[in-house]
MIVOVEX-760258 format. One record per atom (N, C-alpha, C): residue number from 1; residue in one letter; x, y, z. Coordinates in steps of 0.02 Angstrom, whole numbers, plus 50000, padded with zeros to 5 digits. Last residue first. Layout:
N
NUM/a/X/Y/Z
...
//
This chain:
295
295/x/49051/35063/47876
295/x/49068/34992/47856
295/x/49116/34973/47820
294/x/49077/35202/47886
294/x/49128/35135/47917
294/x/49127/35086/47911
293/x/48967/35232/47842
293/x/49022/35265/47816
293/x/49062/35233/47826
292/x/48871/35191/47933
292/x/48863/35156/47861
292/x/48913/35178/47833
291/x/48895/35261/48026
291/x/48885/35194/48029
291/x/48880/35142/47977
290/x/48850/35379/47995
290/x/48906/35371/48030
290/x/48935/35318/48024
289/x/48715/35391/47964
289/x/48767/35399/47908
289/x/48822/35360/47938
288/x/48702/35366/48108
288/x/48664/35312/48052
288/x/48703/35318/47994
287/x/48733/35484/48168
287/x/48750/35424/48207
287/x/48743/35359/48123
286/x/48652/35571/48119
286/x/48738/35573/48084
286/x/48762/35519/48119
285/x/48497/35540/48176
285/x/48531/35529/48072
285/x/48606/35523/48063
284/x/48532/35568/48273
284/x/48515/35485/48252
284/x/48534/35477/48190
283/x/48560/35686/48293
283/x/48593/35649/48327
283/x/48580/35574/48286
282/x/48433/35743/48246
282/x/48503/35751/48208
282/x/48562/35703/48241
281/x/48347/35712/48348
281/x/48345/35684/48271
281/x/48386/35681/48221
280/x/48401/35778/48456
280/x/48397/35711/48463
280/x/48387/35677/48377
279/x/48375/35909/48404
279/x/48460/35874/48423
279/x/48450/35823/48413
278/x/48270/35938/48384
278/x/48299/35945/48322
278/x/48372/35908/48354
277/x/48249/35908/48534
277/x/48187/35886/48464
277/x/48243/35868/48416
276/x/48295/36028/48602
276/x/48289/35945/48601
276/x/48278/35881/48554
275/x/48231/36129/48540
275/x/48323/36113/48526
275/x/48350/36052/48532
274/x/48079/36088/48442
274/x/48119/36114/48502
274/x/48195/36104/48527
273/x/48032/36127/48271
273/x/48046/36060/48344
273/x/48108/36109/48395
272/x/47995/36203/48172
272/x/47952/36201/48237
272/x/47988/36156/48302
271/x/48111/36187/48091
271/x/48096/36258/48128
271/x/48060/36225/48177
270/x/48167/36005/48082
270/x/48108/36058/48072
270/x/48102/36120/48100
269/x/48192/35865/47993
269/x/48226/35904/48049
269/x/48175/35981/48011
268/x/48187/35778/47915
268/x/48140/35774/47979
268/x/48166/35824/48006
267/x/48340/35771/47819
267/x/48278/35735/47831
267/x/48254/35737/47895
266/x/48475/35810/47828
266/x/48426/35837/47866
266/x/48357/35832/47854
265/x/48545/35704/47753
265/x/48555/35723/47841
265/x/48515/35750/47853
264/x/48472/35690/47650
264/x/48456/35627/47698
264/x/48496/35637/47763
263/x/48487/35801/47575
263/x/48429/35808/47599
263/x/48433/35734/47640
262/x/48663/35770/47583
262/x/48625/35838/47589
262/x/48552/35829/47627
261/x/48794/35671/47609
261/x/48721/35682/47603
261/x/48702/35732/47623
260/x/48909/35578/47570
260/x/48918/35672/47578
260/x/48856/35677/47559
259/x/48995/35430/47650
259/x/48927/35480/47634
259/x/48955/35553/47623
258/x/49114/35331/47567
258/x/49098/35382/47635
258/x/49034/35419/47615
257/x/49189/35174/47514
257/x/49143/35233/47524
257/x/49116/35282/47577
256/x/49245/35071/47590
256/x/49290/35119/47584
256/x/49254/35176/47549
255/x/49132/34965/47544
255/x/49176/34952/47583
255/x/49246/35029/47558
254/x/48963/34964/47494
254/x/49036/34966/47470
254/x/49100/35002/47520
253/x/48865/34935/47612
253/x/48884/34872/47523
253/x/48939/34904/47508
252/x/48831/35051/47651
252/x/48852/35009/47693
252/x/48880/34945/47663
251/x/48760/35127/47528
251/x/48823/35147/47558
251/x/48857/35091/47605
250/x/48611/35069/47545
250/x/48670/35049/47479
250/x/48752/35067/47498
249/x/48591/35099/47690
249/x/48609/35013/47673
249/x/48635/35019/47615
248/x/48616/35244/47643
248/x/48629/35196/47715
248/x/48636/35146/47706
247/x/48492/35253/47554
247/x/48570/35267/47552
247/x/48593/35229/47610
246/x/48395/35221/47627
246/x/48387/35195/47566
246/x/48453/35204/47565
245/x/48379/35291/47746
245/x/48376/35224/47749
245/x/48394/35190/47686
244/x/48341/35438/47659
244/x/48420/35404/47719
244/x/48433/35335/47727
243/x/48308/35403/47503
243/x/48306/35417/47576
243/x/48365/35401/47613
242/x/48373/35450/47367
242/x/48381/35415/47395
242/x/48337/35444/47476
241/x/48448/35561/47322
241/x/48365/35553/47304
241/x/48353/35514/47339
240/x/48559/35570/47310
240/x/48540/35592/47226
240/x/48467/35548/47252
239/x/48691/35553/47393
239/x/48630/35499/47407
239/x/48582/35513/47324
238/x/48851/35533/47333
238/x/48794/35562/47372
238/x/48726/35547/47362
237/x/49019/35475/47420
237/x/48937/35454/47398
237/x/48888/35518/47389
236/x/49203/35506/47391
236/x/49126/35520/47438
236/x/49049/35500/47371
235/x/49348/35450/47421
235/x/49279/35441/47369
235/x/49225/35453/47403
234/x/49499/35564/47427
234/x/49429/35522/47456
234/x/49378/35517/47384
233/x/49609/35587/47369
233/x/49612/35606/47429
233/x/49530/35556/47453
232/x/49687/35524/47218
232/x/49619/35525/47262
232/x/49620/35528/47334
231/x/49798/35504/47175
231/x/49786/35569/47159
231/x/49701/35581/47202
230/x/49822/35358/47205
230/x/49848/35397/47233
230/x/49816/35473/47224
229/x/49659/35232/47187
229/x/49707/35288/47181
229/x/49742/35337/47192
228/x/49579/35165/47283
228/x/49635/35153/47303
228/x/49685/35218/47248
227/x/49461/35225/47241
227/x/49460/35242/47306
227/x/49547/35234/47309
226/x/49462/35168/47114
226/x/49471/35232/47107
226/x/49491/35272/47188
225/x/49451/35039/47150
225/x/49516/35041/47111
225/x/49495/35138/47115
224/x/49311/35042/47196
224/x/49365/35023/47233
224/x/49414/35052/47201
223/x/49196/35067/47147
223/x/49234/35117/47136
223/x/49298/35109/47174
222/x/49106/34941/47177
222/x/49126/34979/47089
222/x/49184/35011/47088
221/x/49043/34901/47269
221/x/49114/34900/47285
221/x/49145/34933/47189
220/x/48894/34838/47174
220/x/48934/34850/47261
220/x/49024/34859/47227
219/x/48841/34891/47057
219/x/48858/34854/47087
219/x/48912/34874/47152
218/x/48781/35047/47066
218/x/48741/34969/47051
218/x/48774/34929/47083
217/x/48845/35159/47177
217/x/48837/35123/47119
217/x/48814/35069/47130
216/x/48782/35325/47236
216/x/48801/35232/47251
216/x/48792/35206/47210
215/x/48865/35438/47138
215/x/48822/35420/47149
215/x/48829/35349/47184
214/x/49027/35531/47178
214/x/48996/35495/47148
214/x/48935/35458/47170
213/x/49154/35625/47206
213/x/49106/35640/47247
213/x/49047/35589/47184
212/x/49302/35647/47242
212/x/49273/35630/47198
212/x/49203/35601/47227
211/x/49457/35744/47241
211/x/49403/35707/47284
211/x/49381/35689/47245
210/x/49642/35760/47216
210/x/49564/35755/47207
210/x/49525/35729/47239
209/x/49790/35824/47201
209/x/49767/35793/47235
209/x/49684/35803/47215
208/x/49948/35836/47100
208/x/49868/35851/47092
208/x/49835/35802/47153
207/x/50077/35769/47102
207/x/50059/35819/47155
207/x/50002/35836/47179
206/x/50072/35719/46976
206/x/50098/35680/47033
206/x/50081/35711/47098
205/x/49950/35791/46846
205/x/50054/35781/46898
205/x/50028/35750/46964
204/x/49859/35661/46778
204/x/49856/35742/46805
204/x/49942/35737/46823
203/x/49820/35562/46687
203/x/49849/35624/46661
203/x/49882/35682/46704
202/x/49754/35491/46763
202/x/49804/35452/46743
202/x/49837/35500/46734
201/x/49642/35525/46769
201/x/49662/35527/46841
201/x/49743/35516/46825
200/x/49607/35519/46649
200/x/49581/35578/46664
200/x/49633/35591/46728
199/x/49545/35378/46660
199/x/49599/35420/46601
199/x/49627/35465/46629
198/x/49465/35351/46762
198/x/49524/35326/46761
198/x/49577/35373/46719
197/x/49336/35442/46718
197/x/49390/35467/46755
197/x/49454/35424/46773
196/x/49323/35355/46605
196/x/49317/35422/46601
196/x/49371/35451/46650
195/x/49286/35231/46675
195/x/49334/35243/46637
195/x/49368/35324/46602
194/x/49184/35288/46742
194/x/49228/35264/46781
194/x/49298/35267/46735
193/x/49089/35309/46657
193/x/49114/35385/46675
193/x/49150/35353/46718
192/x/49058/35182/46597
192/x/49070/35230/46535
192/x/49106/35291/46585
191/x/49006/35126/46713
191/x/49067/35108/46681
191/x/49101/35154/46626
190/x/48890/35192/46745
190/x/48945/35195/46777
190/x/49010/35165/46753
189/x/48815/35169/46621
189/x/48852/35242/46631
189/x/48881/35262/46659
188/x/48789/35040/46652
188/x/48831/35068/46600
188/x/48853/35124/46604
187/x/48711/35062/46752
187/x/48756/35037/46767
187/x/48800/35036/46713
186/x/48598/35145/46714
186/x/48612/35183/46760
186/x/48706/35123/46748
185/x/48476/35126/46622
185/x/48554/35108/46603
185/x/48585/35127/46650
184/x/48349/35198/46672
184/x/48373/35122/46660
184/x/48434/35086/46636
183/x/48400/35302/46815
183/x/48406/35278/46749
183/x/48408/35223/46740
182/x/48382/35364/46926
182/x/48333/35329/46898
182/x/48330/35302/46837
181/x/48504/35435/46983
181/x/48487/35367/47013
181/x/48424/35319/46990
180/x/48616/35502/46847
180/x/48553/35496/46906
180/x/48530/35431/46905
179/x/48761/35546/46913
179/x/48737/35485/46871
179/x/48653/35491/46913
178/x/48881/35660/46948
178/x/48812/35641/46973
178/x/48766/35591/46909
177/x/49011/35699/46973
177/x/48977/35686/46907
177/x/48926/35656/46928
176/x/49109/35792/47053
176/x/49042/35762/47052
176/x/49014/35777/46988
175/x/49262/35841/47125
175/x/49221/35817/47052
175/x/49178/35785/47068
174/x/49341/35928/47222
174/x/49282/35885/47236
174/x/49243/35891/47170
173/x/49499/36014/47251
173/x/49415/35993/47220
173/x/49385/35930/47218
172/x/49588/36082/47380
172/x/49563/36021/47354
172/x/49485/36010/47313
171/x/49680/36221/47327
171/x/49614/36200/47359
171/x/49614/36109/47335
170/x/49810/36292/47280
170/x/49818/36225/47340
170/x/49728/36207/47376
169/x/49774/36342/47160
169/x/49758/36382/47231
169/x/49753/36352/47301
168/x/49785/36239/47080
168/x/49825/36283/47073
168/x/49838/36335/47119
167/x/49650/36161/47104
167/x/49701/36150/47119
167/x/49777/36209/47123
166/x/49566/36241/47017
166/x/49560/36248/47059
166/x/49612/36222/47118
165/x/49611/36199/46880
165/x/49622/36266/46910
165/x/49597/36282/46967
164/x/49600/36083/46888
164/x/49660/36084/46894
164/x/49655/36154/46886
163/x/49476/36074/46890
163/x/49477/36042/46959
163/x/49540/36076/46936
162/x/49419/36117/46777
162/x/49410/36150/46811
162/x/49436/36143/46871
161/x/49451/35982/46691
161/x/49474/36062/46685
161/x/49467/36114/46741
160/x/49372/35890/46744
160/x/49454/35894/46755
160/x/49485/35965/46748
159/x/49235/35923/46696
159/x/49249/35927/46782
159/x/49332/35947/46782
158/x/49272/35937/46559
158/x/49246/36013/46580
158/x/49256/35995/46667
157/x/49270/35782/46564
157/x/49328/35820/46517
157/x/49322/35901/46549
156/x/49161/35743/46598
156/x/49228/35724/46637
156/x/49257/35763/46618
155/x/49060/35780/46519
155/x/49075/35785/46603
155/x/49129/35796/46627
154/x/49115/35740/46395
154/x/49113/35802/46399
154/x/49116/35830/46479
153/x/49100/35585/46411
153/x/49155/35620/46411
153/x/49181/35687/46436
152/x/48956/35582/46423
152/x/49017/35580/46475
152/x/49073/35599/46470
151/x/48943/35619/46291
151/x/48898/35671/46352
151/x/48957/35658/46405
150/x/48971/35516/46217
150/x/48991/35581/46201
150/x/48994/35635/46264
149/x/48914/35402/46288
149/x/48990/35386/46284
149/x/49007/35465/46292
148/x/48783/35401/46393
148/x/48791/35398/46319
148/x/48866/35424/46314
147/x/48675/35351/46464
147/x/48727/35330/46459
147/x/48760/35319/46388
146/x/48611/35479/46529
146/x/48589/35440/46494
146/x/48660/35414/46496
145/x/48612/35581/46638
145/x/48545/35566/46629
145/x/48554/35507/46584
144/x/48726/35662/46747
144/x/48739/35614/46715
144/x/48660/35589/46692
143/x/48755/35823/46805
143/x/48737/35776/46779
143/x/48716/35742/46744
142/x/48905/35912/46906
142/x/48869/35894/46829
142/x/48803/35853/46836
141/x/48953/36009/47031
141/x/48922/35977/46999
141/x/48892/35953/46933
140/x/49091/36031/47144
140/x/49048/36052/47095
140/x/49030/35983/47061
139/x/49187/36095/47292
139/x/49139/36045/47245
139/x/49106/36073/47208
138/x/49324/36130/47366
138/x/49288/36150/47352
138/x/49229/36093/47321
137/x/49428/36142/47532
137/x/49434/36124/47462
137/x/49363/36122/47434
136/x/49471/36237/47645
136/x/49503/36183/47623
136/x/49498/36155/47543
135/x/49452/36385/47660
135/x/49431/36345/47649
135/x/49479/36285/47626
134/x/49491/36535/47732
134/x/49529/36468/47766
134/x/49474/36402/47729
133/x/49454/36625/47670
133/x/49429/36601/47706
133/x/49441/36537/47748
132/x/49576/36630/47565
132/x/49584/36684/47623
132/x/49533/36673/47689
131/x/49521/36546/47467
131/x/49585/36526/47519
131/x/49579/36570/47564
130/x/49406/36598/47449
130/x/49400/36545/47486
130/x/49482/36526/47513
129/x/49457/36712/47365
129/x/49414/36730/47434
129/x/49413/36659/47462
128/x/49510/36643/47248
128/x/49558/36680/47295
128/x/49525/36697/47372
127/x/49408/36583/47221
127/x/49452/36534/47223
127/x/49497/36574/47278
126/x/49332/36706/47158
126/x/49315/36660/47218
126/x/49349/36611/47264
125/x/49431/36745/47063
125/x/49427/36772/47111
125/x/49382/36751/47181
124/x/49417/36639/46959
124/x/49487/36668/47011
124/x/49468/36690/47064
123/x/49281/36640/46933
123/x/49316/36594/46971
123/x/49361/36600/47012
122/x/49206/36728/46856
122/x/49240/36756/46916
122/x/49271/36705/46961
121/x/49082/36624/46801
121/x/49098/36676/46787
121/x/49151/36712/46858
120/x/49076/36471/46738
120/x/49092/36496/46824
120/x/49111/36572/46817
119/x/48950/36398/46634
119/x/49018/36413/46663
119/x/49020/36462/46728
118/x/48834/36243/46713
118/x/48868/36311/46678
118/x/48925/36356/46695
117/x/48912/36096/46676
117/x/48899/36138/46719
117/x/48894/36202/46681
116/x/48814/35990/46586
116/x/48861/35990/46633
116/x/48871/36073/46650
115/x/48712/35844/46583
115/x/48698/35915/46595
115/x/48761/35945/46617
114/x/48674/35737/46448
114/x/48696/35740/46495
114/x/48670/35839/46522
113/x/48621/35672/46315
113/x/48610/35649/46373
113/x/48663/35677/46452
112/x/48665/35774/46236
112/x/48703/35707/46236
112/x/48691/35673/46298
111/x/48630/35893/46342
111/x/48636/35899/46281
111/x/48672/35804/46298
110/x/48508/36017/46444
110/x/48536/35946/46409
110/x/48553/35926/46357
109/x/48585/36172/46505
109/x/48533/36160/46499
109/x/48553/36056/46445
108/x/48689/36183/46638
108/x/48671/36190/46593
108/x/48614/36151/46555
107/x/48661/36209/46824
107/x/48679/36137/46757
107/x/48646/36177/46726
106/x/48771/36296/46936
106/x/48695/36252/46922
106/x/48715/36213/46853
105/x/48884/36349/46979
105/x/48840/36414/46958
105/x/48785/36361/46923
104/x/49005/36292/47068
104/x/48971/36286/47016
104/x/48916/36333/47051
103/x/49055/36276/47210
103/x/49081/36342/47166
103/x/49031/36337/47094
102/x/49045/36255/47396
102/x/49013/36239/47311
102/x/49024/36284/47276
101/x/49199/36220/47486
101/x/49153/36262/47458
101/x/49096/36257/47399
100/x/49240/36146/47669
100/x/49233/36135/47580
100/x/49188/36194/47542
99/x/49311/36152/47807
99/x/49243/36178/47757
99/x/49281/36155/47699
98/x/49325/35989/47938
98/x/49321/36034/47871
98/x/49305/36075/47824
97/x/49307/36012/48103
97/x/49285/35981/48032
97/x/49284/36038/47979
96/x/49306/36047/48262
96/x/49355/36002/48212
96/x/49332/35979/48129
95/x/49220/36152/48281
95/x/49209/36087/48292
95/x/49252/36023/48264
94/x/49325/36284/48301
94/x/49274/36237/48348
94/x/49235/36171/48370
93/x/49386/36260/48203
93/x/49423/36307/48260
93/x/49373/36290/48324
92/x/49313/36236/48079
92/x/49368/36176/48098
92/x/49417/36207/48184
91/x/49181/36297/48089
91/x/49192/36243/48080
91/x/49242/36213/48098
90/x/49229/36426/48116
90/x/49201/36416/48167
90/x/49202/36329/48151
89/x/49287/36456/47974
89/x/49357/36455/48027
89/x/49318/36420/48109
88/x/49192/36443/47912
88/x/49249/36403/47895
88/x/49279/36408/47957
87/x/49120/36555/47968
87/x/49070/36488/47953
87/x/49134/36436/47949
86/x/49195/36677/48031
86/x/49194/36674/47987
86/x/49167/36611/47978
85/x/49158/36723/48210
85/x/49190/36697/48172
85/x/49164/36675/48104
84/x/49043/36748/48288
84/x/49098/36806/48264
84/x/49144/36787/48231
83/x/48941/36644/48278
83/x/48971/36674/48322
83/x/49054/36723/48336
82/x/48976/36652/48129
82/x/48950/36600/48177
82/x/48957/36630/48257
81/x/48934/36750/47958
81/x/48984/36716/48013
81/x/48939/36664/48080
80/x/48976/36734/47790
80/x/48938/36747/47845
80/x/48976/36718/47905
79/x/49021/36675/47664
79/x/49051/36746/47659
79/x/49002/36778/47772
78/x/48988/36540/47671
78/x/49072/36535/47695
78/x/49079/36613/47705
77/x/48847/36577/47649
77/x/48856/36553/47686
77/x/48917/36548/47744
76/x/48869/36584/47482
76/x/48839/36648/47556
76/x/48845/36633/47600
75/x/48922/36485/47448
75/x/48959/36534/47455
75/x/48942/36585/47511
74/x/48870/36344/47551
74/x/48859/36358/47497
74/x/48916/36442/47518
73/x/49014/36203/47602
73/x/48961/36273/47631
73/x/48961/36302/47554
72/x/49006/36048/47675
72/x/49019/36078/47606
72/x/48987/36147/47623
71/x/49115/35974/47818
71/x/49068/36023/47776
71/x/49068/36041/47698
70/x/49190/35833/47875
70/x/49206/35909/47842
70/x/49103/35899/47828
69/x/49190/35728/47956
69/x/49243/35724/47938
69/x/49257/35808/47931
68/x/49063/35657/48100
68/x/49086/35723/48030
68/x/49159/35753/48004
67/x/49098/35597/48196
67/x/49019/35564/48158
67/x/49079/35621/48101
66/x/49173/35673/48301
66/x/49174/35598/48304
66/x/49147/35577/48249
65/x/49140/35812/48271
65/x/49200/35785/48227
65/x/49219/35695/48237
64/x/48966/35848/48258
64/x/49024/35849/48281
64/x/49076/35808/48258
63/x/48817/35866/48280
63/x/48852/35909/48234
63/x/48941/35903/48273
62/x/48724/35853/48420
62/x/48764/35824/48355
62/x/48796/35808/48312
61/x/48759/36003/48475
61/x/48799/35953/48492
61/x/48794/35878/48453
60/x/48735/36111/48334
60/x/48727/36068/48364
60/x/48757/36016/48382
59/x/48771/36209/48245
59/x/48798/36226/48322
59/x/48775/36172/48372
58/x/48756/36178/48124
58/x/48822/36170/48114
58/x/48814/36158/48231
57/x/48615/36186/48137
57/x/48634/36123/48107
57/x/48709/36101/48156
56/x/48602/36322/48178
56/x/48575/36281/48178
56/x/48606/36217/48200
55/x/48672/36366/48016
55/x/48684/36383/48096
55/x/48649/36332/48152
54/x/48564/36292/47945
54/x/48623/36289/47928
54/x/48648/36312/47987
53/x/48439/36402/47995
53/x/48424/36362/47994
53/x/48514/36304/47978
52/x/48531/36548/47966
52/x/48498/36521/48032
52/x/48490/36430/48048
51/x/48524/36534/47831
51/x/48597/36522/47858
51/x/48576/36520/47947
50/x/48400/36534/47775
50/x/48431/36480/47778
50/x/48507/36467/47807
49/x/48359/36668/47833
49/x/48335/36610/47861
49/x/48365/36564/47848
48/x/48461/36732/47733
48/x/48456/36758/47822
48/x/48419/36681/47858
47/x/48380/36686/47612
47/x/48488/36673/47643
47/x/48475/36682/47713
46/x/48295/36786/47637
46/x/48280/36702/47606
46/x/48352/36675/47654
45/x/48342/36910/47628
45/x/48272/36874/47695
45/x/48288/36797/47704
44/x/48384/36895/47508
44/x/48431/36928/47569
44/x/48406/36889/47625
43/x/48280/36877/47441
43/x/48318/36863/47436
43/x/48369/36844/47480
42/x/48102/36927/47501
42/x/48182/36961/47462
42/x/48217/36907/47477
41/x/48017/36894/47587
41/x/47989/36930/47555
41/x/48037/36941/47495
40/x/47977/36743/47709
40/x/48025/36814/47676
40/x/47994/36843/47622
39/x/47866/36681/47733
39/x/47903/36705/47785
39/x/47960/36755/47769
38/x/47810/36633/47644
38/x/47781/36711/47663
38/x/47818/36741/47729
37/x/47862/36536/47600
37/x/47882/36552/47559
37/x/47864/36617/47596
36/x/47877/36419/47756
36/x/47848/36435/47711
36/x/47877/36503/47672
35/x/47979/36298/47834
35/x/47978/36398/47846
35/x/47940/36382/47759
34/x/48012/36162/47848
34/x/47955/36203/47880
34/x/47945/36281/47873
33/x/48103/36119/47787
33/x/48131/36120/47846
33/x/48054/36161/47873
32/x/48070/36105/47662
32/x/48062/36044/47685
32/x/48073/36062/47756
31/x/48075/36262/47643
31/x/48014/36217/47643
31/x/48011/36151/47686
30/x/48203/36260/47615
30/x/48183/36287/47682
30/x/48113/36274/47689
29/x/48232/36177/47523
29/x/48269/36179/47604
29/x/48237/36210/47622
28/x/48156/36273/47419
28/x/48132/36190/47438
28/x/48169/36182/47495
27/x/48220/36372/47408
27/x/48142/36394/47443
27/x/48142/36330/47477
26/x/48347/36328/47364
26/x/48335/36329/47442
26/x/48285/36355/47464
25/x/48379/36305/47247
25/x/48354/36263/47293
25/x/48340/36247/47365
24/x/48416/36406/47155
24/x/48351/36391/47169
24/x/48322/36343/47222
23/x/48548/36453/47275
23/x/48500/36483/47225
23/x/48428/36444/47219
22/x/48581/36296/47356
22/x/48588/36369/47351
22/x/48541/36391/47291
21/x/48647/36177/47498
21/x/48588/36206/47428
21/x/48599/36291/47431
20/x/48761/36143/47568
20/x/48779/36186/47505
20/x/48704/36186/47457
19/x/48791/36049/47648
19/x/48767/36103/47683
19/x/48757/36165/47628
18/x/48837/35905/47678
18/x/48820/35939/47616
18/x/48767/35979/47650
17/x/48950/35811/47757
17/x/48908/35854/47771
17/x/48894/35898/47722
16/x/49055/35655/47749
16/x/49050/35736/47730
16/x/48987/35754/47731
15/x/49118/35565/47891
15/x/49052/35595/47811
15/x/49079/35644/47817
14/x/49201/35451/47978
14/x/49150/35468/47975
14/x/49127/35512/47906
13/x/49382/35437/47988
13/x/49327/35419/48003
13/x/49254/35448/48027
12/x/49520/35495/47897
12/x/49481/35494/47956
12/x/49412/35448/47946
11/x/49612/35508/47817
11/x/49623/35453/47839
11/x/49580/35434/47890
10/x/49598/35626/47727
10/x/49608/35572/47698
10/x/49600/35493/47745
9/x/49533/35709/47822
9/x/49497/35680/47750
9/x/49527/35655/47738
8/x/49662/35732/47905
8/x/49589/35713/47922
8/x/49535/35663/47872
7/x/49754/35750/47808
7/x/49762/35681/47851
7/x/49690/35656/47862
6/x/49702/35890/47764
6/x/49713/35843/47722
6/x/49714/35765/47738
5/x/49722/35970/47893
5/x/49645/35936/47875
5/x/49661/35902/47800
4/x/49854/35951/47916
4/x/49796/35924/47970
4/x/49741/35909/47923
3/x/49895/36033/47796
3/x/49886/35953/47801
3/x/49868/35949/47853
2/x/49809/36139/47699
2/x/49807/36129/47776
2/x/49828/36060/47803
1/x/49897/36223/47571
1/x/49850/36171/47593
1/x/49864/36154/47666
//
């Protein structure tokens, strides 16, 4: 493990950067970003534009270690390069900030009100290519639809498992149990998967280090006692729908929360706008996360 960038994330100031849509969700990234579906033809085409567009992002004088703690990079992405350098190594060798990796393979289909991950076919061996990529530490995803005791459990119980084999390869994981943000029980289910992971946090060795990557909760300041736990390197937010403005002021209510926003960093930002354009707008948005991360 890299302690520079362990100190960083643990003790630094400003977000994590969710740079990780992948498989089905990146016609929609690259839609929202303006490149229509006839602009590729294959797969390959598809990735080529969205690691441009992500390139982009990363090479902008916005895009920097005052506002941005770390990165999350989807796989194709960490396996590509930046100006001759490997996406990970151009991230923290250039702009001071962290790669992280997304390793989940999407959500299984719903059971007990919940969705949790499908399994990870070839883990080891990704686990082994991301250390060699100089990645720091990784994320994955479940989610949370109803607030129902059985389902959570199962979240929590299949996230922990996987974090302590991912741990084993000195990576830091990033558990995201994603509670969706439209539920009418939404605040029970934060208590039901808070306690979940209290247990859970209680169990690991003394050594196990974790992230924990959770929806803005109902009530302000919820996840304090988990922020202050030792085995917790950081509590990151993620917005789950939210506009930027909308996250931003709920994020700015709990005091030692940090953003890791995907579609509310690069909200407005567009192929067509000019380097100016796309800077100045990216400039305002990680200034704004920025700002709400420090409250």
């Amino acid at each position: 493990m890299n302690t520079k960038q362990l100190d960083r994330i643990h003790t630094g100031k400003g977000f994590i950067a969710a740079l990780d849509q992948s498989g089905g969700s990146t016609p929609k990234a690259l839609l929202q970003y303006g490149i229509q579906e006839d602009r590729y033809s294959n797969e390959e085409e598809m990735f080529e534009l969205v690691h441009e567009m992500r390139t982009r992002i990363i090479k902008s004088p916005a895009f920097n270690s005052r506002h941005i703690l770390g990165a999350i990079l989807f796989e194709n992405t960490m396996d590509r390069s930046i100006d001759g350098q490997f996406t990970a190594d151009y991230l923290w060798e250039q702009k001071g900030i962290v790669p992280f990796l997304k390793i989940d393979q999407g959500l299984a289909e719903p059971e007990n009100g919940v969705q949790l991950m499908k399994p990870i076919p070839g883990l080891d061996e990704l686990l082994k290519r991301a250390v060699q990529k100089n990645i720091f530490g990784t994320k994955m995803r479940s989610l949370i639809k109803e607030a129902n005791p059985a389902g959570i459990q199962k979240v929590v119980e299949q996230q922990f498992a996987v974090a302590k084999q991912i741990a084993a390869y000195g990576l830091v994981p990033i558990i995201e149990p994603e509670v969706d943000i439209h539920m009418a029980d939404k605040g029970q289910a934060e208590r039901l998967l808070k306690q979940e992971i209290s247990t859970r946090l209680s169990a690991l060795g003394k050594d196990v280090k974790v992230m924990l990557k959770l929806s803005i909760p109902t009530e302000d300041n919820f996840y304090s006692d988990l922020i202050q736990d030792p085995h917790v390197v950081r509590v990151v937010a993620l917005s789950g729908g939210y506009t930027q403005a909308e996250a931003n002021d709920k994020l700015a209510h709990n005091h030692g929360l940090i953003a890791s926003f995907s579609r509310a960093l690069s909200q407005g930002l567009s192929d067509q706008q000019t380097d100016e354009e796309f800077n100045a707008l990216l400039a305002q948005s990680t200034e704004a996360i920025y700002e709400a991360s420090i409250t």
